[in-house]
C-alpha positions as CSV (number, residue, x, y, z in Angstrom):
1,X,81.4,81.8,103.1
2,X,80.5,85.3,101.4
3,X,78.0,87.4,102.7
4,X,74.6,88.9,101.3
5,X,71.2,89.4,101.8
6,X,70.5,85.3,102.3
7,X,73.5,84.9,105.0
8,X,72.2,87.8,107.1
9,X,68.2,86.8,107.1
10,X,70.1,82.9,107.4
11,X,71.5,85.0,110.3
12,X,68.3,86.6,111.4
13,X,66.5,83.6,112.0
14,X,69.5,82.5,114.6
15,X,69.0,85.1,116.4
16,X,65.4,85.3,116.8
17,X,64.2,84.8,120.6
18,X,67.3,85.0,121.9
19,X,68.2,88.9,121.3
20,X,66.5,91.7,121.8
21,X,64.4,92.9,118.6
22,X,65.0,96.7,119.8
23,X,62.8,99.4,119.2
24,X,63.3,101.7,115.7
25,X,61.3,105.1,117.0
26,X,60.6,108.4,115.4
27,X,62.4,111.5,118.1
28,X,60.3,114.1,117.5
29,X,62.1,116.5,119.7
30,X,66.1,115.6,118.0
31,X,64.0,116.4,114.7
32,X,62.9,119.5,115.4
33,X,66.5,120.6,116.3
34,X,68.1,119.1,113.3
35,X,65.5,119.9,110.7
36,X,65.7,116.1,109.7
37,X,63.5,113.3,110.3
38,X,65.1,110.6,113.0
39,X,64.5,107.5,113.3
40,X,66.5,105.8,116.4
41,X,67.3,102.1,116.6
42,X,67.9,101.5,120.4
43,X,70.6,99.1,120.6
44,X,71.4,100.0,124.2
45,X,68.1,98.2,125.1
46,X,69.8,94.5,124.0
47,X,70.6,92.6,127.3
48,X,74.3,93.9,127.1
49,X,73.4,97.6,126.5
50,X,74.8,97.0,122.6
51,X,74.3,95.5,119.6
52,X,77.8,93.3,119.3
53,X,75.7,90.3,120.4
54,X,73.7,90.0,117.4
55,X,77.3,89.0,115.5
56,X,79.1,87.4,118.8
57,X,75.7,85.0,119.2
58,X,75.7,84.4,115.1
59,X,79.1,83.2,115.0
60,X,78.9,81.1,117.9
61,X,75.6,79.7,116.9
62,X,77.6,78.2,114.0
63,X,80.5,76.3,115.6
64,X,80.5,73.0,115.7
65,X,80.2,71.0,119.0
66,X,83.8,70.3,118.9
67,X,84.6,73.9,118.3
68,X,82.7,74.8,121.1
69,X,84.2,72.5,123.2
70,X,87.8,73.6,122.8
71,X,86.3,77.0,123.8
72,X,86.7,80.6,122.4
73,X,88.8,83.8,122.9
74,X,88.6,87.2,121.8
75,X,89.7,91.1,122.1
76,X,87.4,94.1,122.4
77,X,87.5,97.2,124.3
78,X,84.3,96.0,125.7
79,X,81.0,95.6,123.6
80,X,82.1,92.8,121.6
81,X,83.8,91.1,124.4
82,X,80.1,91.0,126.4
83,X,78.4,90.0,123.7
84,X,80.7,86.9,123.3
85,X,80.7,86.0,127.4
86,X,77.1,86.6,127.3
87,X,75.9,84.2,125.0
88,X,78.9,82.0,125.4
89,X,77.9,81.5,128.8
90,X,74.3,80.9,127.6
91,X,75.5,78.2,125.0
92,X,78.0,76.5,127.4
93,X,81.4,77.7,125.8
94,X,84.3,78.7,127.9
95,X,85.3,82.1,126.6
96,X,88.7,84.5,127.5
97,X,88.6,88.0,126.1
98,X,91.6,90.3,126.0
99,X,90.9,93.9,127.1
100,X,93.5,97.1,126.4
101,X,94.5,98.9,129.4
102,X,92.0,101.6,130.0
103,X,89.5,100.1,129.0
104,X,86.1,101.4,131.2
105,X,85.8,99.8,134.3
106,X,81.8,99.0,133.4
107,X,82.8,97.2,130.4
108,X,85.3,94.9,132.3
109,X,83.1,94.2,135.2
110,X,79.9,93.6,133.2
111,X,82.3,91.0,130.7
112,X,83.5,89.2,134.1
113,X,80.0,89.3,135.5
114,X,78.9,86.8,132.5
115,X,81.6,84.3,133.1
116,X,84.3,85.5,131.3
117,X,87.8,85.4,131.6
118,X,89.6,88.3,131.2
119,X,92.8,89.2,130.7
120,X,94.3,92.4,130.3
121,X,96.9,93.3,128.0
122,X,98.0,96.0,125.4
123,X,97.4,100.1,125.0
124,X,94.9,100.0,121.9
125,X,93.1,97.0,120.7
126,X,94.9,96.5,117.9
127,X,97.8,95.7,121.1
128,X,95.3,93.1,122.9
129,X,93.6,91.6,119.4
130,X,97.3,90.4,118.7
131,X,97.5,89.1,122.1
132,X,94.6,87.7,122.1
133,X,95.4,85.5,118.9
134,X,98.8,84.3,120.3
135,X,96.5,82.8,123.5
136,X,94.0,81.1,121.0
137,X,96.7,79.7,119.2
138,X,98.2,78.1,122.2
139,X,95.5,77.0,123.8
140,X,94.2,75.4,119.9
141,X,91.0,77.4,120.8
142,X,88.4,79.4,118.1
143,X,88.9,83.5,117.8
144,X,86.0,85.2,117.1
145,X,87.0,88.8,115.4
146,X,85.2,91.7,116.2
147,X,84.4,92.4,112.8
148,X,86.7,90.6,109.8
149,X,84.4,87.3,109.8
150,X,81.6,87.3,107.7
151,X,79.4,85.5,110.4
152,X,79.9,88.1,112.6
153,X,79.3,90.7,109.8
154,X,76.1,89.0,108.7
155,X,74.7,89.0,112.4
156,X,75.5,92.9,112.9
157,X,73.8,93.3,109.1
158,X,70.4,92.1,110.8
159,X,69.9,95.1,112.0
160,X,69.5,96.8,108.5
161,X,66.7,94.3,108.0
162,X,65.0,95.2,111.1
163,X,65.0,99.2,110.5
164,X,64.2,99.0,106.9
165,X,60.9,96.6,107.8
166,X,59.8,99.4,110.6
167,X,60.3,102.4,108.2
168,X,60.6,101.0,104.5
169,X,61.4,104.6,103.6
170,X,64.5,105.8,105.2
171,X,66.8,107.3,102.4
172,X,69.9,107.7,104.8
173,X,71.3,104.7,107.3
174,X,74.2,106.6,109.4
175,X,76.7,103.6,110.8
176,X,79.5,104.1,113.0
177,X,82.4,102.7,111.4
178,X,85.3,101.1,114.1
179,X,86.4,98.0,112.1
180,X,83.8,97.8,109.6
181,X,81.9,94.9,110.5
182,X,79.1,96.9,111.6
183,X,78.7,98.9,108.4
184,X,79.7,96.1,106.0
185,X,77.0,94.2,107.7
186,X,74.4,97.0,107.4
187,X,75.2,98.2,103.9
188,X,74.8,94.5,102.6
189,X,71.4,93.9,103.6
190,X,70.1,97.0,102.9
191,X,71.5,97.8,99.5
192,X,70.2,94.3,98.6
193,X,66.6,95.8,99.7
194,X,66.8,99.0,98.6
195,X,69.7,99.9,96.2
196,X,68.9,103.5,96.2
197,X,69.3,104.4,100.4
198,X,72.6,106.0,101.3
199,X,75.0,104.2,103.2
200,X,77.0,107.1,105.2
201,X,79.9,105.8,107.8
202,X,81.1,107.8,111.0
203,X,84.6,108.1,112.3
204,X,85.7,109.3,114.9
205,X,88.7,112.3,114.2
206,X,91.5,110.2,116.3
207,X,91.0,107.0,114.5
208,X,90.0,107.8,110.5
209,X,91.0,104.4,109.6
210,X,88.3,103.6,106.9
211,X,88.3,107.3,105.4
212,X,92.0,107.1,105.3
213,X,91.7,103.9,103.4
214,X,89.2,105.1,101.1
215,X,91.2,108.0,100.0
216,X,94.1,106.9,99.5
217,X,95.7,109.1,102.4
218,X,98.1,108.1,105.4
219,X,96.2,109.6,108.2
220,X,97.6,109.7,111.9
221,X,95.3,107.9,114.0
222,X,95.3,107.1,118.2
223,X,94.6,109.1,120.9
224,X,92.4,109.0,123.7
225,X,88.7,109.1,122.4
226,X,85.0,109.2,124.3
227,X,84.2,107.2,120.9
228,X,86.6,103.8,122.3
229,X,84.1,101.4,120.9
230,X,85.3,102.4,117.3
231,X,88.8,103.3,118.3
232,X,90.2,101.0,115.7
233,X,93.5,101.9,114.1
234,X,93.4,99.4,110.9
235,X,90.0,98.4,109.2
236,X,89.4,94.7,108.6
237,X,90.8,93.7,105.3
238,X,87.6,91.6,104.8
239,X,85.2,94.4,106.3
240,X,86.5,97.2,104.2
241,X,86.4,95.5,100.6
242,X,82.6,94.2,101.4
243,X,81.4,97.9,102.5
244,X,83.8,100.0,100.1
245,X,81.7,99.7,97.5
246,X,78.5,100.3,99.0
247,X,79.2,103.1,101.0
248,X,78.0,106.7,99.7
249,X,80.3,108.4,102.4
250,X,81.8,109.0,105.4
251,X,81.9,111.5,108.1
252,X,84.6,112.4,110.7
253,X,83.8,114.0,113.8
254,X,85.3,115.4,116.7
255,X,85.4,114.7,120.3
256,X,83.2,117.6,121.3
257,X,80.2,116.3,118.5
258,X,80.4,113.2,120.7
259,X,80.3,114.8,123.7
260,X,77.1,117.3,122.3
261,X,75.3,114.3,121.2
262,X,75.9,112.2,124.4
263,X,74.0,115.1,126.3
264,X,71.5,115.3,123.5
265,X,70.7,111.8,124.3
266,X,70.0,112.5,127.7
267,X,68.4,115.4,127.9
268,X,66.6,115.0,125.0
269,X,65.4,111.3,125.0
270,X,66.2,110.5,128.3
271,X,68.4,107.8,127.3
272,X,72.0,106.7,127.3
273,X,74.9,106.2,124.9
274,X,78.4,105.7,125.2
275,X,80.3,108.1,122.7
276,X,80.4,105.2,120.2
277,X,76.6,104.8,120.5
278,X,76.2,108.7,119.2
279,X,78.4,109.0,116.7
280,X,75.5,109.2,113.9
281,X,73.5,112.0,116.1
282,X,76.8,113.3,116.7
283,X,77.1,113.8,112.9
284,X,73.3,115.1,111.9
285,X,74.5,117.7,114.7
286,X,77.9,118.4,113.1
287,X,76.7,118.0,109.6
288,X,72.7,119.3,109.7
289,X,72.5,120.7,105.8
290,X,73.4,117.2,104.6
291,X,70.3,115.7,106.4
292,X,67.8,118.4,106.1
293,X,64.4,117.3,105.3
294,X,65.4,113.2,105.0
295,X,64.5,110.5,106.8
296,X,67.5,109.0,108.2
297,X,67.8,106.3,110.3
298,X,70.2,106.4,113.2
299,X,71.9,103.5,115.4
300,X,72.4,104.0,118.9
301,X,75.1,101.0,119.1
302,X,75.6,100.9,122.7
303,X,75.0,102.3,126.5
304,X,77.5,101.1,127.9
305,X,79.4,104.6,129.8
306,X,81.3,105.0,132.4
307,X,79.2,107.0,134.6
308,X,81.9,109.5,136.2
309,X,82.5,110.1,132.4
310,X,78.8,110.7,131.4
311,X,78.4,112.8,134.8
312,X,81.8,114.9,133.4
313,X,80.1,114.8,129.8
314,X,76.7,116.4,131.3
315,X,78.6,119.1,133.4
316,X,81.5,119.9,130.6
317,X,78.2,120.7,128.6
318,X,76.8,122.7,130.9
319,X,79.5,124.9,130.5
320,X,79.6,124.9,126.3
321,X,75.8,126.3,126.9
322,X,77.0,128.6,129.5
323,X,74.9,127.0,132.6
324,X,77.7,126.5,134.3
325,X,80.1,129.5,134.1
326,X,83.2,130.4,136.0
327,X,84.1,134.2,136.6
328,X,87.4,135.1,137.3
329,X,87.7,138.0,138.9
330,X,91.0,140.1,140.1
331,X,90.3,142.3,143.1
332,X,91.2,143.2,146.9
333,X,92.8,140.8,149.4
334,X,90.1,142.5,152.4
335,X,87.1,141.4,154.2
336,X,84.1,142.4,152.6
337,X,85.0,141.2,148.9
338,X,83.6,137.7,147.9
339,X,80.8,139.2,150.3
340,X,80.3,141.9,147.7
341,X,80.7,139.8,144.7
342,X,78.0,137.3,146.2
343,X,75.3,139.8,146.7
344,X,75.9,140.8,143.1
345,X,75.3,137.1,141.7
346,X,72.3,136.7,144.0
347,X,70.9,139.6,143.3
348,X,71.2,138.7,139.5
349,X,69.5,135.4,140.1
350,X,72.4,132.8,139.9
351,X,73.4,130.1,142.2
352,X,77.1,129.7,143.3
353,X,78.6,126.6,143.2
354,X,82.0,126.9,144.0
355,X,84.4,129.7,145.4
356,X,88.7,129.7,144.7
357,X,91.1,132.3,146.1
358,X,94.5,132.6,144.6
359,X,96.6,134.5,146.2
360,X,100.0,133.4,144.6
361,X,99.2,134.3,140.9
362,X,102.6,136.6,140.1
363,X,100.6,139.1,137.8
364,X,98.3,140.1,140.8
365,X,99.1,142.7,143.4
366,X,100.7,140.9,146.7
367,X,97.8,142.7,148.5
368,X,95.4,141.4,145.5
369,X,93.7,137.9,145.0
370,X,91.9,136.5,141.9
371,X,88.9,134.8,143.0
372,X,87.1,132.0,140.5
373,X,83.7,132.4,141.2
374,X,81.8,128.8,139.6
375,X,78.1,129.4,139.2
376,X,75.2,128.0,137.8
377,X,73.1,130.5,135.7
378,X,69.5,129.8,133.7
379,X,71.5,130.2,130.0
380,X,74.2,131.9,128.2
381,X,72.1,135.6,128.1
382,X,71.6,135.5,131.9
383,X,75.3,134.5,132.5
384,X,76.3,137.7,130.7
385,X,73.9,139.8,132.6
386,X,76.0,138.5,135.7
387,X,78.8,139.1,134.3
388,X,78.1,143.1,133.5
389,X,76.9,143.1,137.0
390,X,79.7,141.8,138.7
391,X,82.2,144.0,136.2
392,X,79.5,146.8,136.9
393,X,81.6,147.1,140.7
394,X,85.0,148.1,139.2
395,X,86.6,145.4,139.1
396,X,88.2,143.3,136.3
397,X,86.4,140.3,135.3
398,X,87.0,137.3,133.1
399,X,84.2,135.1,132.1
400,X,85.3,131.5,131.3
């Protein structure tokens, strides 16, 4: 098999009525603050929060009864592996997916929850996809690769058909790129339907695998990344050489664009994505003079967060706008003096959140303490007017 335009509408049809055809809307307000025109696919809406079932249910749909019935494995830090238990359960074929260590608790639970086995093994995926494949060979079962089959690319390529028929005239598609199956998909179809829109991939800085390749360059990758959907250390061979060549370029961004466009998500359009699932607002944000005045089409791959790390996203971005702002201030060991500095924040207007004495700091006096005063303020000018207040009553004061 090859893929092109005819395998991905061949794929299309497949998938139609059993997938969610997800919404491709216009953000008005995410616009406005990038000086671009977004258009959001909400992949987080399909029945596993992400769009790896459109190429887990594509493959499958393809097997053969006796492939089915020897059953399939596969490895994924999460999406892909519920998209596969999902539809596998669906279509009656026993399925094991391999999950690396660390992998969100969410993303195993929900896998299990569709009839899944899981097994857990390895510290990155490339760890449990090798796993994974040692199992499926001894068990004579099918693997189904996250991203280096064509099938799976050609079912993850529907979704170019489905943006480009609800606004013919994008001129930008930004894909995140883990493995490449996603963008290879994506760039097929909609190069095929209109050769001149730009194709631009996102990385994320820990795991540049695809830019690396592209360039020539041996680039570290790992790390610990919000972005572990696309946490991929190698690119599939397969992936790579079908989007190379259609792809215009690609971005890299850091863990703090993630975390920015996370929060921009939910604040702005009340809605969820895991740091995989922003990676294209994440880099309109990072990047806004590239997409000024386009129309660009965004993908919001997948929901699927940990929701002590979205609450720790929320809050850490809190305090990058200053909403949240600690003041550390050295002063007397006496009665009377977090009574003083509390009538000085209320007076000001902010709320305090938390109080910490530290009385075993070597650089303050023994008859000192340094008091970290947490507090919630309205925005970054009235957290400074707190803080000329607070540095207004002698003491010294750092603002963090």
């Amino acid at each position: 098999m090859s893929l092109n335009l005819e395998t991905i509408q061949a794929a299309a049809s497949r998938l139609k009525g059993h997938i969610v055809e997800t919404p491709c809307a216009f953000s008005q307000k995410l616009s406005a603050l990038t000086r671009s025109q977004l258009w959001i696919k909400y992949e987080n809406q399909q029945y596993t929060s992400a769009f790896k079932e459109r190429g887990a249910l594509n493959k499958l749909a393809t097997l053969s009864a006796e492939e089915r019935a020897r059953g399939v494995y596969a490895a994924s830090a999460g999406n892909h592996a519920q998209g596969i238990a999902y539809h596998a359960q669906r279509l009656g074929i026993p399925a094991t997916i391999v999950m690396p260590h660390g992998t969100p608790f969410v993303k195993v639970q929900k896998t299990q929850g569709y009839g899944a086995r899981v097994v857990i093994e390895g510290a990155t995926y490339d760890d449990a996809s090798a796993h994974a494949q040692t199992l499926c060979r001894d068990a004579s079962a099918v693997y189904v690769h996250p991203f280096n089959d064509y099938e799976v690319m050609a079912g993850q390529g529907t979704l170019a058909i489905e943006m480009l028929e609800a606004v013919p005239d994008l001129d930008v598609l930004l894909v995140p790129i883990g493995g490449g199956g996603l963008i290879a998909g994506m760039a097929t179809a909609a190069k095929a339907l209109k050769p001149w829109i730009k194709i631009i991939g996102v990385e994320a800085a820990m795991y540049p695998s695809f830019a690396a390749r592209r360039r020539g360059l041996n680039m570290p990758t790992g790390g610990s990344t919000i972005a572990e959907g696309i946490a991929v250390r190698d690119v599939g061979e397969l992936s790579f050489a079908v989007a190379n060549p259609l792809v215009d370029d690609v971005l890299v961004i850091d863990e703090a664009d993630f975390e920015r466009a996370i929060a921009a998500f939910v604040n702005v359009e009340k809605t969820v994505a895991e740091g995989a699932g922003a990676a294209g607002l994440a880099a309109v944000m990072r990047y806004p003079e590239k997409f000024e005045g386009q129309k660009v089409g965004l993908i919001l791959c997948g929901g699927n967060i940990d929701m002590r790390l979205l609450a720790s996203v929320l809050q850490r971005e809190l305090v990058r706008e200053k909403r949240l702002v600690t003041y550390r201030i050295l002063g007397d060991d006496r009665p009377g003096m977090l009574s003083l500095m509390a009538d000085v924040i209320s007076r000001k207007g902010g709320n305090i959140v938390d109080v910490a004495h530290n009385r075993l700091v070597l650089d303050v006096p023994a008859k000192g303490a340094e008091f970290d005063i947490l507090v919630e303020t309205q925005d970054a000018r009235h957290a400074h007017e707190i803080a000329d207040g607070l540095r207004a009553t002698g003491y010294a004061l750092r603002m963090e």
